[in-house]
matplotlib code that plots the C-alpha trace (Angstrom):
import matplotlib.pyplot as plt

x = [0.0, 1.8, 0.8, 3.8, 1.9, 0.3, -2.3, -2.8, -2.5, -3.0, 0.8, 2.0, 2.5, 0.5, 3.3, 4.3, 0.3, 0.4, 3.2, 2.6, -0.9, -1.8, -5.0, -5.8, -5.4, -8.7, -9.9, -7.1, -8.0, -11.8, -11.2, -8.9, -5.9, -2.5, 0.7, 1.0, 3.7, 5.2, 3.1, 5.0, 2.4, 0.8, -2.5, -4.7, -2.5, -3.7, -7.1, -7.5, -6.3, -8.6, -11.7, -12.0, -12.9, -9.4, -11.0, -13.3, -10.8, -8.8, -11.7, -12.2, -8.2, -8.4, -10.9, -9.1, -5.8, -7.4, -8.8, -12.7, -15.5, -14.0]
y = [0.0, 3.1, 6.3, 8.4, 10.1, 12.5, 11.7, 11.1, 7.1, 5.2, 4.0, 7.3, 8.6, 11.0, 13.9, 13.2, 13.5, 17.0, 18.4, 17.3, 18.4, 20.9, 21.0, 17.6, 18.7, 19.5, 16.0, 14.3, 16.6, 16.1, 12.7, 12.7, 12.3, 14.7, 14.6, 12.8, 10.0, 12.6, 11.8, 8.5, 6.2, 5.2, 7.3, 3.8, 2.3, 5.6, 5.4, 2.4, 2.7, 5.5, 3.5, 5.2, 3.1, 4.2, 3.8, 6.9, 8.3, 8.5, 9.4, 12.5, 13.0, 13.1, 15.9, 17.9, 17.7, 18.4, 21.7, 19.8, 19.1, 17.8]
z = [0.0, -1.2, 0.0, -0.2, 2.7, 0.1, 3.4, 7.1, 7.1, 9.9, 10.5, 10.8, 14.7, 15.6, 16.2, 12.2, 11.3, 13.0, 11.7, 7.9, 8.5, 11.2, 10.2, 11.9, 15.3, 15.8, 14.8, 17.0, 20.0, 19.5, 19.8, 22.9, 21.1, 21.4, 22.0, 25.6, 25.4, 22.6, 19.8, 19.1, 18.3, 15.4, 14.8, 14.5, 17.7, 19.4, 18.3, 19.1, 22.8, 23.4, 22.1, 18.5, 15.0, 13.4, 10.0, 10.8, 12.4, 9.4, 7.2, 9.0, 9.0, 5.7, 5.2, 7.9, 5.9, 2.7, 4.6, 4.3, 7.2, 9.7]

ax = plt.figure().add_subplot(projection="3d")
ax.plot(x, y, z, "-o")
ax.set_aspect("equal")
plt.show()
């Protein structure tokens, strides 16, 4: 699966989703996630630890990054 992370993917951390794409952080925040433990997780490991589908998460990721609802 090549992305060339022209998106927010899931295996990205969260700190690398944030700076490629600042407009996320309101979706990340929204759904309780940050930058605790520095942002070093993956955003579906994170999403999945704090009880969140990580396919919707990345959905709205998406939008977000693309400057969309979200």
């Amino acid at each position: 699966m090549v992305n060339e992370n022209k998106s927010p993917t899931l295996e990205l951390t969260v700190l690398e989703t944030l700076e490629r794409w600042p407009k996320t952080r309101a979706v990340l925040v929204a759904r309780g996630l940050d930058l605790c433990c520095g942002g070093v997780h993956p955003v579906g490991m994170a999403a999945r630890a704090h009880g969140v589908d990580p396919e919707a998460l990345l959905t709205e990721l998406r939008a977000a990054a693309q400057g969309g609802p979200g």
